[in-house]
C-alpha positions in Angstrom: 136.0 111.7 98.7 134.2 109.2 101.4 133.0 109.7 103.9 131.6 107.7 106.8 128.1 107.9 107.3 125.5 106.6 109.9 121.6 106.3 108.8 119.5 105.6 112.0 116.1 103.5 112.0 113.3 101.6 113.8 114.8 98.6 115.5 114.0 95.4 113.8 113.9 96.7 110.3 117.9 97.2 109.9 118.3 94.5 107.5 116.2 96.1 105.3 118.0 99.3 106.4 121.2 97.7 104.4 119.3 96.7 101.5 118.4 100.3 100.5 121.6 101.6 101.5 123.6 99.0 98.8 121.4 100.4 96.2 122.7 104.1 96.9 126.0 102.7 96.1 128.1 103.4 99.5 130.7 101.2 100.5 131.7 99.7 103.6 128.4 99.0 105.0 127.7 97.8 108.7 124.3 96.7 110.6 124.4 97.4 114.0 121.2 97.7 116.6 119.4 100.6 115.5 121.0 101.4 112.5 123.5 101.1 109.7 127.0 102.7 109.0 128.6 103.0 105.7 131.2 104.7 103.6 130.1 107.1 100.5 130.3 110.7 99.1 128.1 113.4 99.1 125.8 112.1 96.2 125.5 108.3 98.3 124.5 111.1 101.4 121.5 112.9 99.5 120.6 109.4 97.9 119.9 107.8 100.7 118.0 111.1 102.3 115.7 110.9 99.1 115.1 107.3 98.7 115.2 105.7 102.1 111.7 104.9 103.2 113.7 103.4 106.2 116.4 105.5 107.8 115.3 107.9 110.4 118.1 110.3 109.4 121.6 110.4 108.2 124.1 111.4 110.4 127.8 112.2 108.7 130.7 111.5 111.1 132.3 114.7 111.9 134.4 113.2 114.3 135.3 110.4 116.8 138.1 109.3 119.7 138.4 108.4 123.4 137.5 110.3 126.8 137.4 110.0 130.2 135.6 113.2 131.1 133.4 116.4 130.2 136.5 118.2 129.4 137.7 115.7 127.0 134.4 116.2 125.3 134.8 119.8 125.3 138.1 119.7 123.3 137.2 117.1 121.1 134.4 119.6 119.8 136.5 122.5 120.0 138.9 121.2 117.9 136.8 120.9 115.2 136.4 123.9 112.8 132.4 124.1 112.9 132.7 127.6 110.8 133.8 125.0 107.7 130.0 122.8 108.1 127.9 125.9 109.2 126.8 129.9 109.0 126.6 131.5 112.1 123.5 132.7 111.4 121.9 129.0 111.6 120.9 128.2 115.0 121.6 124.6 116.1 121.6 122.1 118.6 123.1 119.4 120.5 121.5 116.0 121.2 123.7 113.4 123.3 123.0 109.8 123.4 125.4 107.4 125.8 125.4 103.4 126.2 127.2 102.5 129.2 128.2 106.4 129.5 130.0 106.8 132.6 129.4 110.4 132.9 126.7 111.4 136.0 124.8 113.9 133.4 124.6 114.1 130.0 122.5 116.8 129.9 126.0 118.5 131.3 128.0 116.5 128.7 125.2 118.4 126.0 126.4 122.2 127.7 129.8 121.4 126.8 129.6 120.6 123.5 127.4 123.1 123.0 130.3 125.6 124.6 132.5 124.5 122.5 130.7 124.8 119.3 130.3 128.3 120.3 133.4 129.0 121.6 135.0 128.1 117.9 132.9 130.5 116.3 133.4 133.5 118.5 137.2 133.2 118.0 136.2 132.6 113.8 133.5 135.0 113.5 133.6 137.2 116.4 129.9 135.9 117.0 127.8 133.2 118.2 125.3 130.4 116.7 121.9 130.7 118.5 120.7 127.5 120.2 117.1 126.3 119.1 116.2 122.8 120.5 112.5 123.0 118.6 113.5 123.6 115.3 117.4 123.7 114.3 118.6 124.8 111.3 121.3 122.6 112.0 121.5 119.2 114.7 124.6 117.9 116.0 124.7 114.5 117.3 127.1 113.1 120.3 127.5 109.4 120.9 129.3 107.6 123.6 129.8 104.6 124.9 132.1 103.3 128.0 135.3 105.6 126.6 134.7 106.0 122.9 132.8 109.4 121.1 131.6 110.1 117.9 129.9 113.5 117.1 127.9 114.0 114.0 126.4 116.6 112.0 122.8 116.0 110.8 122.4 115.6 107.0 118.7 115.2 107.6 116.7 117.8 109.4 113.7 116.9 110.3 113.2 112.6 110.7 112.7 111.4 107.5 109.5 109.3 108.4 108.1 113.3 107.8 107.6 112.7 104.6 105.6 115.8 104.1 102.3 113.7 103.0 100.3 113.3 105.7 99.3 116.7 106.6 96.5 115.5 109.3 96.3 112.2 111.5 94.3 110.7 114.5 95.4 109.7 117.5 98.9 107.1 117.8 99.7 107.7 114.2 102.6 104.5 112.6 105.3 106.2 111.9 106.0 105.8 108.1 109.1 104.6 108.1 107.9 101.9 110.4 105.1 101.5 107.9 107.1 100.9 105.2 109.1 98.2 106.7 106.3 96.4 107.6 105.0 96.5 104.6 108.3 95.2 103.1 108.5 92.5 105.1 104.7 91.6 103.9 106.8 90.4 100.9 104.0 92.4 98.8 104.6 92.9 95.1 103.6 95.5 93.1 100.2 94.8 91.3 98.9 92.5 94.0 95.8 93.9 96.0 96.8 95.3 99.4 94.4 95.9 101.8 94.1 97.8 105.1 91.1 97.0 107.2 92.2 99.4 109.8 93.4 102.1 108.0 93.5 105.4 110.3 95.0 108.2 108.7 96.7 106.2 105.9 99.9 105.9 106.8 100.1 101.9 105.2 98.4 103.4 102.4 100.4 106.5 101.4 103.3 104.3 101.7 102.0 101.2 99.5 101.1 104.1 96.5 105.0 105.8 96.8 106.5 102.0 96.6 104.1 101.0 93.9 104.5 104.2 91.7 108.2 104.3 92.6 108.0 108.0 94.1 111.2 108.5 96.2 109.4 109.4 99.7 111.8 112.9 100.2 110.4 114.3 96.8 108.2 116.7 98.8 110.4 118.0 102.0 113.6 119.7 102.2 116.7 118.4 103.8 119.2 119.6 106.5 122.3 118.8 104.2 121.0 121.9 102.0 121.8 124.4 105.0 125.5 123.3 105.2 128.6 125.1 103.8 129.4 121.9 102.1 126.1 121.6 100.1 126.7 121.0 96.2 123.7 122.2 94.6 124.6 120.8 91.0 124.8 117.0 92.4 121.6 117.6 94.7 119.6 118.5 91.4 120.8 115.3 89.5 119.6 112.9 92.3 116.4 114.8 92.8 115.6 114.9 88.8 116.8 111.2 88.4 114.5 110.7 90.9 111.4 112.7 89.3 112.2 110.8 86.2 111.4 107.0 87.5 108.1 107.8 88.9 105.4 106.2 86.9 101.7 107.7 85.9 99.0 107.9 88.3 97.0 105.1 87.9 94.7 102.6 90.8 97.1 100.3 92.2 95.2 98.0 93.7 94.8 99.6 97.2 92.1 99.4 99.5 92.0 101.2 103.0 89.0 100.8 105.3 87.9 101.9 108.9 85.3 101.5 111.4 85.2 105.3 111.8 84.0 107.8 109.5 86.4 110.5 110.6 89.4 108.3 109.9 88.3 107.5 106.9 88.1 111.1 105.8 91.4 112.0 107.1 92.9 109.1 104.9 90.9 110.5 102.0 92.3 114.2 102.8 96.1 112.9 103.5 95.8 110.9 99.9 94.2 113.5 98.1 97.0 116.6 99.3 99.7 114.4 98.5 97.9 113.6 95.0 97.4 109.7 95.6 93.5 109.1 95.9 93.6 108.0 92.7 95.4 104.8 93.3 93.7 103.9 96.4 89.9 102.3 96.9 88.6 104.2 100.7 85.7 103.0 102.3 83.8 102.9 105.8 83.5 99.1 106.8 83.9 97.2 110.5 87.0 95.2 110.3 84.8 92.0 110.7 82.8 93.3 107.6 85.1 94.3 105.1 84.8 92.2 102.0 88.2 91.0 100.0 88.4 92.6 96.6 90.1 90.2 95.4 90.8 85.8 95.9 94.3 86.8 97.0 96.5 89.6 98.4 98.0 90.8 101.8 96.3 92.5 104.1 98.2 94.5 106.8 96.7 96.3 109.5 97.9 97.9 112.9 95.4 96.9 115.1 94.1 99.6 118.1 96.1 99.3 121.7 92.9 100.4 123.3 93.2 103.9 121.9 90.7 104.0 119.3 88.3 101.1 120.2 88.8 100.9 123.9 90.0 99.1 126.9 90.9 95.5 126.9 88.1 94.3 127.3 86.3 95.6 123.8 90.1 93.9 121.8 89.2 90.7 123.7 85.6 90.9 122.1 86.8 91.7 118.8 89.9 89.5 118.1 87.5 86.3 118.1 85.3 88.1 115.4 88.2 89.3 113.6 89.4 85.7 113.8 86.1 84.8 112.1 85.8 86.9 109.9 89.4 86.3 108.4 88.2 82.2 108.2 85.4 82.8 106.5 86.6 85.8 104.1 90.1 85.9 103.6 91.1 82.1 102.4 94.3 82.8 100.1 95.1 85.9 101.7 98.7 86.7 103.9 97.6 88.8 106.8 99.8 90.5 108.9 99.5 92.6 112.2 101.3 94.8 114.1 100.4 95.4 118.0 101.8 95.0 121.1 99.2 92.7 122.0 100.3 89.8 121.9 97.1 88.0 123.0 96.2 88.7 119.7 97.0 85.7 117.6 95.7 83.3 120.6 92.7 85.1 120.9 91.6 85.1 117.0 92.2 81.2 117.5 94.7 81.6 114.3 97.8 80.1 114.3 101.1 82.6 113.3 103.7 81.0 110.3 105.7 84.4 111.9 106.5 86.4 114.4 108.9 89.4 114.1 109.5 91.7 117.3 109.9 95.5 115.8 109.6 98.7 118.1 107.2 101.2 117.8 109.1 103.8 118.7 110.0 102.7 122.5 107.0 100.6 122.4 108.1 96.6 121.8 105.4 95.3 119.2 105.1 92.0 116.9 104.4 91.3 113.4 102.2 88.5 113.4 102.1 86.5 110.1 99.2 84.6 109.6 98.2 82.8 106.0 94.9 81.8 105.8 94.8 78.3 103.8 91.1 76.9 104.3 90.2 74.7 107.0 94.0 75.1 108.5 94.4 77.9 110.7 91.8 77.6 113.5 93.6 76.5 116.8 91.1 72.9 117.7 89.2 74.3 120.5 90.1 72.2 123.8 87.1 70.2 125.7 85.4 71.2 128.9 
């Protein structure tokens, strides 16, 4: 039986969103900003939980119509027999996102939903669902726009970009799913040398070894779908053990991570090592203007400091001409990308960007520069004094 579905991601990476989502084999499928809708079954639902290195989560339609008010909203969720999707014994919660919501408060909006949910199971059950907005058994999702609703029942649980790898990390961590777009849209191939010159905790790295050894990135964390009444165990297992079955041996991919500081490096080297990956990954301690190429060709992806770990301004505007250097007189034959919300950066390096593709950072608005570095073409002619 279908169902209609709605997997949520980082804004810019969509696109890639859909690709994933055709290979689950749902039906119907939709881009929109911030996310992609489609039609499936349950199996289509845990595939795309297990294998999406994009989503955010996967929200199942529960529910959807028109209203003018609160009240609306409350019997629109009363109405629905929330007994059938959960135990009362699972505490939940309600989060309520509006676009061009005409209501004053939608933290009022969130109370009655939240009313009604509970409302339906005292007169089921004779007993209430606790509320728990740190760490739900079970989330429940309202949209609205202008007049319309749709409420949603969380297949997820925690975001998926908690992949349950990276057990430590410094400070401004990438999200991983935001990682692994960008490193999709590197155009990288398996078997080509990858390198991160910037590396922090790992996150670029840890997500480089799952696509190269083809390990679904949900293989280690556990899922909200398995909490509701509507779970089927028997289908969960054959997704899961398909899964375990396509990952390939252990072996160095072709990897490198570096960083400036020490203590990044050894969180990388602890986050890789838990999860079972240093083995296909090359760490070491270099400056960004020192690290040598391992190879005459490859991409090399970094996520550049906004000032956090290096500094203010004024140490990025010392560096991006070194960097720029550096790249010139290394890198010839390499694809480099960077993301930052700096967008000084290309300018200041004196390298000239083939592309330029705005992605967000959770609500910060960032860039993905492209810039190939052919010998003797890249350097922006300095002007005369």
């Amino acid at each position: 039986m279908n169902q209609t579905f709605f997997a949520t991601c980082p804004r810019g990476l969509e696109a890639l969103l859909v690709k994933e989502i055709q290979s689950s084999g749902a039906k119907n499928i939709k881009q929109t900003d911030g996310g992609v809708s489609f039609l499936g079954d349950v199996a289509v639902c845990y595939h795309v939980n297990l294998h999406s290195r994009i989503a955010t989560r996967v929200l199942w339609q529960v529910t959807r119509g028109q209203y003018a008010n609160e009240e609306d909203l409350f019997q629109a969720a009363y109405k629905v027999n929330w007994p059938n999707w959960f135990d009362v014994k699972h505490d939940f919660m309600v989060k309520v996102t509006g676009v061009k919501c005409p209501l004053k408060s939608l933290e009022f909006a969130t109370l009655k939903i939240k009313d009604a949910i509970c409302d339906k199971f005292r007169l089921a059950v004779g007993s209430r669902p606790y509320i728990d907005t740190k760490k739900p058994a079970v989330r429940i999702h309202a949209y609205l726009t202008e007049q319309d609703y749709i409420l949603y029942i969380d297949t997820s649980g925690d975001a998926l970009y908690q992949r349950g790898n990276r057990k430590a990390s410094i400070e401004a961590p990438l999200r991983e799913n935001l990682a692994a777009g960008v490193i999709q849209l590197t155009g990288w191939q398996v078997g080509e040398p990858l390198l991160d010159p910037m590396c922090g905790s790992g996150t670029f790295l840890l997500e480089a070894v799952m696509m190269a050894l083809n390990i679904a990135p949900g293989l280690n964390r556990g899922f909200g779908f398995e909490r509701l009444k509507n779970f089927e165990s028997d289908t969960w297992k054959k997704v899961k053990n398909a899964a375990l079955k396509n990952v390939k041996p252990m072996t160095f991919q072709k990897i490198y991570g570096s960083d400036i500081d020490l203590r990044a490096v050894r969180i990388a080297k602890r986050n890789l090592e838990e999860a079972g990956f240093l083995e296909a990954v090359q760490l070491s301690q270099f400056d960004v203007t020192e690290v040598p190429p391992a190879a005459d060709h490859g991409v090399l992806v970094a996520n550049p400091p906004y000032g956090v770990r290096i500094g203010e301004d004024e140490d990025l505007t010392a560096l991006y001409p070194k960097l720029g250097e550096a790249l010139k007189r290394k890198f010839a034959g390499w694809n480099t990308y960077f993301l930052t919300n700096d967008l000084r950066m290309p300018k200041l390096m004196r390298l000239s960007t083939s592309k330029k593709t705005p992605l967000f950072n959770g609500p910060l608005e960032c860039r993905l520069f492209e810039i190939k570095m052919v010998a003797g073409s890249n350097r922006k002619p300095q002007k005369e004094l």
